[in-house]
C-alpha positions as CSV (number, residue, x, y, z in Angstrom):
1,X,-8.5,-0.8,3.2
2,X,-11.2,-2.7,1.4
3,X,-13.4,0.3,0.2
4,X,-17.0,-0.5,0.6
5,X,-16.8,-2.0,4.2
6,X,-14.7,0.0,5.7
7,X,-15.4,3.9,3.9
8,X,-17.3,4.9,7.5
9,X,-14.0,4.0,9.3
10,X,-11.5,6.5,7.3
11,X,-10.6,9.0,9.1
12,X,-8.8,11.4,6.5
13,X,-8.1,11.5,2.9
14,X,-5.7,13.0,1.2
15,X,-7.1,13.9,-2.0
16,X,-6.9,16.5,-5.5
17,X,-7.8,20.5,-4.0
18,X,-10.6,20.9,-6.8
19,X,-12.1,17.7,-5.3
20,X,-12.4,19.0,-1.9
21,X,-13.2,22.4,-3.0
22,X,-16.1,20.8,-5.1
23,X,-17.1,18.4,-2.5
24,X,-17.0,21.4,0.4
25,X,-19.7,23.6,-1.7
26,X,-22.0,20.6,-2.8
27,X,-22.9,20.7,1.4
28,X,-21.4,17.0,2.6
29,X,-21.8,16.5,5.8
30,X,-18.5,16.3,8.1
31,X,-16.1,17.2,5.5
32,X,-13.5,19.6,6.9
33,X,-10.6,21.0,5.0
34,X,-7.3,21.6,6.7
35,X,-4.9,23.3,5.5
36,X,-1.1,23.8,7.2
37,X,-0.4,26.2,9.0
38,X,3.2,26.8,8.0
39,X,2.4,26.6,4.1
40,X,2.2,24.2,1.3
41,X,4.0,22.9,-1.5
42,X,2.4,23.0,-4.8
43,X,3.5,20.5,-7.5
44,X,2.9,21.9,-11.0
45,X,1.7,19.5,-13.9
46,X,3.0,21.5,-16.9
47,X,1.3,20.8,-20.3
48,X,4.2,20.4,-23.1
49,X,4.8,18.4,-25.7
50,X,7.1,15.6,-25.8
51,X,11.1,15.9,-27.0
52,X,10.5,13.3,-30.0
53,X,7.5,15.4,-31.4
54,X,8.0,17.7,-35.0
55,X,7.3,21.3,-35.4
56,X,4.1,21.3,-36.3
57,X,2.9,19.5,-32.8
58,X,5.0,21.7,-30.6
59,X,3.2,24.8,-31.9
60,X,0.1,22.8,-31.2
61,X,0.7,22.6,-27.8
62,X,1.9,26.4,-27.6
63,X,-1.3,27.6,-28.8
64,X,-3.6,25.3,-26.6
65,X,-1.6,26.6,-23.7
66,X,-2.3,30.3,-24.6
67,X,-5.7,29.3,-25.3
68,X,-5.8,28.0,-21.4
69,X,-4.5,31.2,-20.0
70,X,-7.0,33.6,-21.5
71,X,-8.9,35.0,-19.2
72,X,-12.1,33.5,-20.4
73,X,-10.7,29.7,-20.3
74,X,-9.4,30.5,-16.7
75,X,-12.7,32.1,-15.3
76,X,-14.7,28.6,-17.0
77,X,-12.2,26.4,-15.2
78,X,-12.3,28.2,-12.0
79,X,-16.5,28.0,-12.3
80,X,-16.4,24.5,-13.3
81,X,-13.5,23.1,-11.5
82,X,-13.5,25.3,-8.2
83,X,-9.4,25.2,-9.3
84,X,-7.9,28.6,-8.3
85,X,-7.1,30.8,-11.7
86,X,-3.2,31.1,-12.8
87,X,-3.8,34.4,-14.2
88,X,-3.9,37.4,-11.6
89,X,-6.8,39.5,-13.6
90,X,-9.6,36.7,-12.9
91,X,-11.0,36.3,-9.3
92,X,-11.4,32.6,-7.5
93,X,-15.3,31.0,-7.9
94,X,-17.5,32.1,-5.8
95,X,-16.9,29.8,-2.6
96,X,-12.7,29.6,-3.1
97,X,-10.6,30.7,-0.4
98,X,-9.4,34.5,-1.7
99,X,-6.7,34.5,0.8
100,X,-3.2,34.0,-0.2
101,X,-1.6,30.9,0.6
102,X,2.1,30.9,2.2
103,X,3.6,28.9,-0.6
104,X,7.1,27.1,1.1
105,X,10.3,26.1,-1.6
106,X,10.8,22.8,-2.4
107,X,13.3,21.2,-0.9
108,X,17.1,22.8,-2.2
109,X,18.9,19.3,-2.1
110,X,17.9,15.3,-2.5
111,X,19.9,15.2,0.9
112,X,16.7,17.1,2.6
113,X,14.2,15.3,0.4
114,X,15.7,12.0,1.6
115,X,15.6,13.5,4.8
116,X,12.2,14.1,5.1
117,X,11.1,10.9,3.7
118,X,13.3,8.5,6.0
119,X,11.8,10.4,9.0
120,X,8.5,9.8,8.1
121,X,9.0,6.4,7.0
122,X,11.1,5.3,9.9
123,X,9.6,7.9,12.7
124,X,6.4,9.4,11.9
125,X,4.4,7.0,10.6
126,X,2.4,3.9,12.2
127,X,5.2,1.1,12.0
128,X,3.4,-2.1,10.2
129,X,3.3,-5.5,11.5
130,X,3.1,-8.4,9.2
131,X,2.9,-12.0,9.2
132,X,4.2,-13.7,6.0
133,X,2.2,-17.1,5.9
134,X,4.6,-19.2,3.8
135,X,4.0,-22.5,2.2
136,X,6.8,-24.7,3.0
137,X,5.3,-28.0,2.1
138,X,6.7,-31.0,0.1
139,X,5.8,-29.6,-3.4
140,X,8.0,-26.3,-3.1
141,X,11.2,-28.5,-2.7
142,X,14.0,-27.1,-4.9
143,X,14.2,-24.1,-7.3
144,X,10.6,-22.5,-5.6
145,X,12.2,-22.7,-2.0
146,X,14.9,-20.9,-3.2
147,X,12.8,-18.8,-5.1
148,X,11.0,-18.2,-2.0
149,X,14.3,-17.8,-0.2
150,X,16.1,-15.1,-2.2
151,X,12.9,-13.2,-2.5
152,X,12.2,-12.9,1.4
153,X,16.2,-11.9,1.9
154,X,16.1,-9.3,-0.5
155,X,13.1,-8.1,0.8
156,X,14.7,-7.5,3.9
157,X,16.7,-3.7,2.4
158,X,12.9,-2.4,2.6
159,X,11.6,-2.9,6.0
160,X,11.1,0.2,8.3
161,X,12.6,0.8,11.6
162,X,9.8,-0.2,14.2
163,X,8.5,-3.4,11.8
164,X,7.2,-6.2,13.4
165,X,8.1,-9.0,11.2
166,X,6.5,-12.9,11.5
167,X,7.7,-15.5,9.6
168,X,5.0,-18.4,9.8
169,X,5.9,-21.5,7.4
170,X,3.4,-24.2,7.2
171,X,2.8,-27.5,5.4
172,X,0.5,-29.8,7.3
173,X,-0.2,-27.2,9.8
174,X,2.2,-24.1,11.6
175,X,5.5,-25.1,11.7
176,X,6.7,-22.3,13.7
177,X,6.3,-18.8,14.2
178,X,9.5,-16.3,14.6
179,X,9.1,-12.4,14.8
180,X,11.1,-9.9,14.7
181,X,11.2,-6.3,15.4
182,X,13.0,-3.6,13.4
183,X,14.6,-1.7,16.3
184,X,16.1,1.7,16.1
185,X,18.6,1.5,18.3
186,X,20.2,-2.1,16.4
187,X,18.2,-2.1,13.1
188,X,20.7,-4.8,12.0
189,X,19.8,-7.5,14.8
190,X,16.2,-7.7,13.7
191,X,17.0,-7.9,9.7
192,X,19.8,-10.7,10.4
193,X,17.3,-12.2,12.8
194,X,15.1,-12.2,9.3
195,X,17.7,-13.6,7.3
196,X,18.6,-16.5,9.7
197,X,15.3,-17.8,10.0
198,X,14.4,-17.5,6.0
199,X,17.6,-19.5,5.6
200,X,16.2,-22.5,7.8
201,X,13.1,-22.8,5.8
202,X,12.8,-26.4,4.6
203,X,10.0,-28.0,2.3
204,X,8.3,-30.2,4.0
205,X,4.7,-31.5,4.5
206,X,0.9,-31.5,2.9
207,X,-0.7,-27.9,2.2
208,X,-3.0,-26.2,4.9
209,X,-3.7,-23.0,3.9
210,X,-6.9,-22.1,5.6
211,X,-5.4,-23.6,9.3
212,X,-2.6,-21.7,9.0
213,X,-4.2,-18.2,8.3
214,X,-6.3,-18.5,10.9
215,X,-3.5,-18.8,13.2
216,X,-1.7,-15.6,11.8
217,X,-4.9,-14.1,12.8
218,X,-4.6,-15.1,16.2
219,X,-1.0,-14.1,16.3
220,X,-1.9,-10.3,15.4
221,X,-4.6,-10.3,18.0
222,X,-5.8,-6.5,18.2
223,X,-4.9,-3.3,20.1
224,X,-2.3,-1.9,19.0
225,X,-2.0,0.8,16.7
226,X,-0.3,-0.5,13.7
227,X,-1.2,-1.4,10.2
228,X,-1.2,-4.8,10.0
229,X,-1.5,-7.3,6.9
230,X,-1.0,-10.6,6.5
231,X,1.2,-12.1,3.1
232,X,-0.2,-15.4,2.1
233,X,2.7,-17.6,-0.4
234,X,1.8,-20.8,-1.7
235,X,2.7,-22.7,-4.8
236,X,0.1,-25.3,-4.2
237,X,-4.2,-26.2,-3.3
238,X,-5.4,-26.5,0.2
239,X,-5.1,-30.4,1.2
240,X,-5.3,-30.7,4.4
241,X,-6.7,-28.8,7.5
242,X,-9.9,-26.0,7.7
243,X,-11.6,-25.8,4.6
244,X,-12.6,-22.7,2.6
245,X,-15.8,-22.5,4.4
246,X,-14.9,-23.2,7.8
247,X,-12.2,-19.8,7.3
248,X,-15.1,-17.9,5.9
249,X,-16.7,-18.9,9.2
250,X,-13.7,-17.7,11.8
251,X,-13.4,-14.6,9.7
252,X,-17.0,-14.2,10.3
253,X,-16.5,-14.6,13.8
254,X,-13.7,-11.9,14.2
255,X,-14.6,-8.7,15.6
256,X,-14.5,-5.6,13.8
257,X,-10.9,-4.5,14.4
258,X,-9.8,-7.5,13.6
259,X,-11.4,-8.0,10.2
260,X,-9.4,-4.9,9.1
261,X,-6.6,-7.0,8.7
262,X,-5.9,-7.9,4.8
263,X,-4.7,-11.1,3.5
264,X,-2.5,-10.3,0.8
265,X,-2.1,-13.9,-1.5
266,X,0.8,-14.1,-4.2
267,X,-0.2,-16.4,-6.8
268,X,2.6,-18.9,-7.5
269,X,3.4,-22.2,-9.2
270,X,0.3,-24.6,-9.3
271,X,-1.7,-22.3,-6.9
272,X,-5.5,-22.3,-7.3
273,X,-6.3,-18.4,-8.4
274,X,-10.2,-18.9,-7.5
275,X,-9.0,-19.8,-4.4
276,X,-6.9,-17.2,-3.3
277,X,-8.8,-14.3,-5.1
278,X,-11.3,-15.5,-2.6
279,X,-9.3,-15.2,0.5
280,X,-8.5,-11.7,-1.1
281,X,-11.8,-10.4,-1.5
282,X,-12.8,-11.5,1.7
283,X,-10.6,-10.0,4.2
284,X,-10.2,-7.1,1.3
285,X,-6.9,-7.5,0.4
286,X,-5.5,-8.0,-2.9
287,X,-4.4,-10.8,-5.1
288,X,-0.7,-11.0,-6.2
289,X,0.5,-12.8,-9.4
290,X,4.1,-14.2,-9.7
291,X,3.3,-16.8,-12.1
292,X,3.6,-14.4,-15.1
293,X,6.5,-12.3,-12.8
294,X,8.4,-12.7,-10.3
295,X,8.1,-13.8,-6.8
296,X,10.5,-10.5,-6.2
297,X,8.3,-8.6,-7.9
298,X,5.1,-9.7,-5.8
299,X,6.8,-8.9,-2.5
300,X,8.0,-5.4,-3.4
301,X,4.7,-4.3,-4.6
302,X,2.3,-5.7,-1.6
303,X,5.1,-3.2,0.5
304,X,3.0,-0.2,-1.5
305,X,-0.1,-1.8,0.8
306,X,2.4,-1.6,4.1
């Protein structure tokens, strides 16, 4: 979510304690903290030193840590901070919660961990849909289709059960659009679906970038309530179709909803970087570079934005 244009739409954050604590008691409006019902987890951050270190450093760190538990250090930090105090003897800041929290065990096995994690990945929360704009033009022929190819198929292991997945390829405008939907009842239909249709790309064309994101943003319309994000791979310059400006001028013309839909761009072979950090910026997304990595590499980590 691009972060100055859309901070009145956010809902919720999930953010540090001591941050909410501090924002709570500075009086900003609207801000509500909720806290679970049924208990929390707390993840310590333990100060020690590292394995490699001598002697001299470990005792270093013991005494800091002593130093942090006096009572004095604890009742600055929880003044300062508005962090709760690890030692019993010294009472919460004024304006801290003095009631004690229902503290719930980690989980006993990575069985249950997993556990937890595939249901919210796969169950709980909103399933994405994505359209992967993908420059199959003349100038990819060879080593960067199959680049392209071997990338998208192994990118396949990652997506969720309720994905809505478009492939889009392009050269001198849309050469067809195929989506597929990660089903839970036959996950494997949709992800072979995937597969298939990678397989068939085929280079082919001139480059038009700008024609072919505007129709992705057609194809996502609005209403539904999904994150939705559209991948932009090309190894080339815009040649042919809408210009830079005329897209600035459809985005302009989207409504609201719409325009929260990010265009994520990978950088890659002789692909203009002003241009696509443009496209980037614009629909606040974020640029991707597999010119000094890998193509792989630029696909797994625009999935931390899905």
């Amino acid at each position: 979510m691009h972060p100055q244009r859309r901070a009145d739409r956010v809902p919720q954050l999930c953010v540090g304690l001591g941050r909410v604590r501090r924002s709570v008691l500075k009086g900003i409006p609207g801000l509500t903290v909720i806290r679970p019902k049924d208990g929390v987890v707390t993840a310590d951050h333990p100060l020690s030193s590292l394995a490699s270190t001598n002697a001299a450093t470990r005792d270093d760190v013991r005494r800091l840590t002593e130093a942090l538990r006096t009572e004095d250090v604890q009742r600055l930090i929880t003044e300062r901070t508005h962090r709760r105090p690890v030692v019993a003897s010294v009472p919460p800041a004024s304006g801290l919660d003095t009631g004690r929290r229902r503290e719930l065990p980690f989980p006993g096995s990575r069985s249950v961990a997993d556990g937890l994690l595939d249901a919210y990945e796969n169950e709980l929360r909103r399933p994405s849909r994505t359209v992967y704009v993908l420059d199959t033009s003349g100038s990819i022929e060879g080593d960067r289709l199959e680049q392209l190819k071997r990338a998208l198929t192994d990118l396949t292991g990652d997506f969720r059960e309720r994905e809505e997945v478009t492939l889009m390829p392009f050269g001198s405008g849309v050469k067809s659009v195929r989506t597929h939907v990660v089903e839970p009842a036959d996950p494997k239909a949709g992800l072979d679906g995937i597969r298939k249709d990678t397989e068939a790309l085929s280079a082919e064309g001139d480059t038009a970038i700008y024609t072919s994101l505007e129709a992705a943003y057609d194809h996502l319309g609005t209403g539904r309530d999904t994150f939705t994000s559209i991948v932009l791979m090309t190894d080339g310059e815009n040649t042919t179709g809408a210009e830079a400006a005329d897209f600035d001028a459809f985005y302009a013309g989207l409504d609201r909803d719409r325009r929260e839909t990010p265009v994520f761009p990978i950088l890659f072979g002789d692909s203009d970087e002003s241009e696509l950090k443009h496209i980037a910026e614009l629909t606040g997304g974020r640029l991707f570079d597999a010119q000094e990595g890998s193509l792989d590499g630029a696909f797994e980590e625009i999935r931390g934005y899905q």
